[in-house]
C-alpha positions as CSV (number, residue, x, y, z in Angstrom):
1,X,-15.3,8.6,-11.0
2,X,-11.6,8.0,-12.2
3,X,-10.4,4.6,-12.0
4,X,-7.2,6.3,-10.1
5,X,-8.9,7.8,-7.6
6,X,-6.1,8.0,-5.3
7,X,-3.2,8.7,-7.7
8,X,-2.2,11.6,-5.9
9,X,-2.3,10.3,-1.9
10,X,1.3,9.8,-1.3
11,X,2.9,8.6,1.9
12,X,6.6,9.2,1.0
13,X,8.7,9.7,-1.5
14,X,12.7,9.5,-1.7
15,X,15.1,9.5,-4.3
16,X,14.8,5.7,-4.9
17,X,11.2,5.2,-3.8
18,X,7.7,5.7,-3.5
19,X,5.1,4.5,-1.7
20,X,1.2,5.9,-2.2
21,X,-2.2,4.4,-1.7
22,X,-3.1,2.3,-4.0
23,X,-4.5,4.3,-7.1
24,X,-7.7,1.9,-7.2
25,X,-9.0,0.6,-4.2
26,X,-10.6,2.0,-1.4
27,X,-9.2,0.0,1.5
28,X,-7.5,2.4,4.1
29,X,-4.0,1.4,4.6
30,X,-3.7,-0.3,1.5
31,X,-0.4,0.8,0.4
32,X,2.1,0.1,-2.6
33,X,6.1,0.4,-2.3
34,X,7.2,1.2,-6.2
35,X,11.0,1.5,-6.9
36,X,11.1,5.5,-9.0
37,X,13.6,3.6,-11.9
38,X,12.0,1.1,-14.2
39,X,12.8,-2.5,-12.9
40,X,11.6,-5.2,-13.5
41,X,12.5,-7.9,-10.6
42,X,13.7,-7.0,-7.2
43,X,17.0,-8.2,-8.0
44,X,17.9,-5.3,-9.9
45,X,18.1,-3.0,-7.0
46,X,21.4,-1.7,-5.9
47,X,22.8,-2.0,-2.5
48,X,21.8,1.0,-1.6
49,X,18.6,0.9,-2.8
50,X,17.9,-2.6,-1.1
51,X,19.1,-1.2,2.1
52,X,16.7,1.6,1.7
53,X,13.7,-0.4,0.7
54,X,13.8,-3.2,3.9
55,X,14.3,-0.1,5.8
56,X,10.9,1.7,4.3
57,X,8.7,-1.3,4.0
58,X,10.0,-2.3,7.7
59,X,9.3,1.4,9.0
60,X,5.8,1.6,7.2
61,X,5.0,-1.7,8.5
62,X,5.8,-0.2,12.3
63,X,3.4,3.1,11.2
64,X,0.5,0.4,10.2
65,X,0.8,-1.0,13.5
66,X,1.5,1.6,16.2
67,X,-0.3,4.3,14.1
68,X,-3.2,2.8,12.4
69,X,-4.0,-0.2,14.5
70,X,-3.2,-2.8,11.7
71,X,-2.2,-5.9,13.5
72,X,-1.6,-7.9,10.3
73,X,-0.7,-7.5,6.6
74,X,-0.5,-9.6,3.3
75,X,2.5,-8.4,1.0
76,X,2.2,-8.8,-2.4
77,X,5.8,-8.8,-5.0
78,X,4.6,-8.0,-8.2
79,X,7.0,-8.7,-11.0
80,X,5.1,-10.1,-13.9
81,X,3.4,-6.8,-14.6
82,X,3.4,-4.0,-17.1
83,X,3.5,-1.5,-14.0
84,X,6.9,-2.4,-13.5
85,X,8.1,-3.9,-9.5
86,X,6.1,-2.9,-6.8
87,X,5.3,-4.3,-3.5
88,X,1.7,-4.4,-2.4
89,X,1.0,-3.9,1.4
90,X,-2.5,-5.3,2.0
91,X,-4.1,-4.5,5.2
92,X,-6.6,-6.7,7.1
93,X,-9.3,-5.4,8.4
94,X,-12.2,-6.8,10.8
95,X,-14.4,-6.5,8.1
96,X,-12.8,-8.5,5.8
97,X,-13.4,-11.8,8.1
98,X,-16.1,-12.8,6.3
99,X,-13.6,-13.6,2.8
100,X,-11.4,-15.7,5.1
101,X,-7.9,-15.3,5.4
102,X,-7.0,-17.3,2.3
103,X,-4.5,-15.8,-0.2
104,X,-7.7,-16.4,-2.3
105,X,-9.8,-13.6,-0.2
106,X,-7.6,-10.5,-1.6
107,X,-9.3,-9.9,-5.2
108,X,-13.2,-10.4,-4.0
109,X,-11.8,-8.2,-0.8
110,X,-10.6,-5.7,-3.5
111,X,-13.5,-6.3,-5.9
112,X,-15.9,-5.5,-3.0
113,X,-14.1,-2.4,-2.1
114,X,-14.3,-1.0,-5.2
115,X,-18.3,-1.7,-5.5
116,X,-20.1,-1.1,-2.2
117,X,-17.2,1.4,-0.3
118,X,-16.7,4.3,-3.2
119,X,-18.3,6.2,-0.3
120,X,-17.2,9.2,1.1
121,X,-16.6,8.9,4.8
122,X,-14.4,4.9,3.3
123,X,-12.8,7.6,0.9
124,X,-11.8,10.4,3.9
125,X,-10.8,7.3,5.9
126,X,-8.2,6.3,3.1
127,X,-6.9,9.9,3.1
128,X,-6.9,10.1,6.7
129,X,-5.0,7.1,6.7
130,X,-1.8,8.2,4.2
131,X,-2.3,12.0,5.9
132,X,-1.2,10.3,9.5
133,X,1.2,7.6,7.5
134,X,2.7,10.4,5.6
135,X,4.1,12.0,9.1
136,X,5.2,9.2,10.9
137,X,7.4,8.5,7.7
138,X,8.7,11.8,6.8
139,X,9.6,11.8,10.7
140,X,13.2,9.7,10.8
């Protein structure tokens, strides 16, 4: 199986943004916010773009909750990374308990995913997830 096996399952995409399951792991809801120029740090986006972004990762946020039934979520800045900036938006999920709720619980979390749930009612949950996330964004 690819390593990106979800390369392709994207929630939205704008002029200044997109934001897509993340390519690697299958976690339902587990979704990334990645600026479409090349930057660096989050400083570098224009006014316009800023606006846009707290607007997105606000909206998506609201989806998670009303939509999927996500009551909480880690985000993640990335900046020291050859991917370029992106913003990770980690779900929690009941069975996750059992790593704690430690900052420290996301890679085994992630590491677990990608061993024991490459299975493929986790994989149509993961679609299902951006198919309903992809119409509750693309519905201003």
């Amino acid at each position: 199986m690819s390593e990106y096996i979800f390369k392709d399952e994207i929630v939205f995409i704008s002029n200044a943004f997109t934001i897509g399951q993340d390519w690697e792991c299958p976690i339902p809801a587990f979704f990334i916010l990645v600026p479409n120029r090349k930057i660096r740090t989050i400083d570098e986006l224009t006014e316009e773009e800023a606006s846009e972004y707290i607007f997105l990762v606000r909206k998506l946020r609201k989806g998670m909750k009303d939509i999927l039934n996500i009551q909480d979520v880690y985000f993640f800045q990335n900046e020291d990374t050859k991917h370029n900036y992106h913003l990770w938006i980690f779900p929690r999920h009941s069975w996750m308990e059992p790593f704690g709720k430690e900052i420290k619980s996301v890679k085994p979390i992630m590491d677990y995913s990608i061993k024991e749930m490459m299975k493929e009612n986790v994989l149509a949950e993961v679609r299902s997830c951006v198919q309903k996330m992809k119409l509750f964004m693309n519905n201003r």
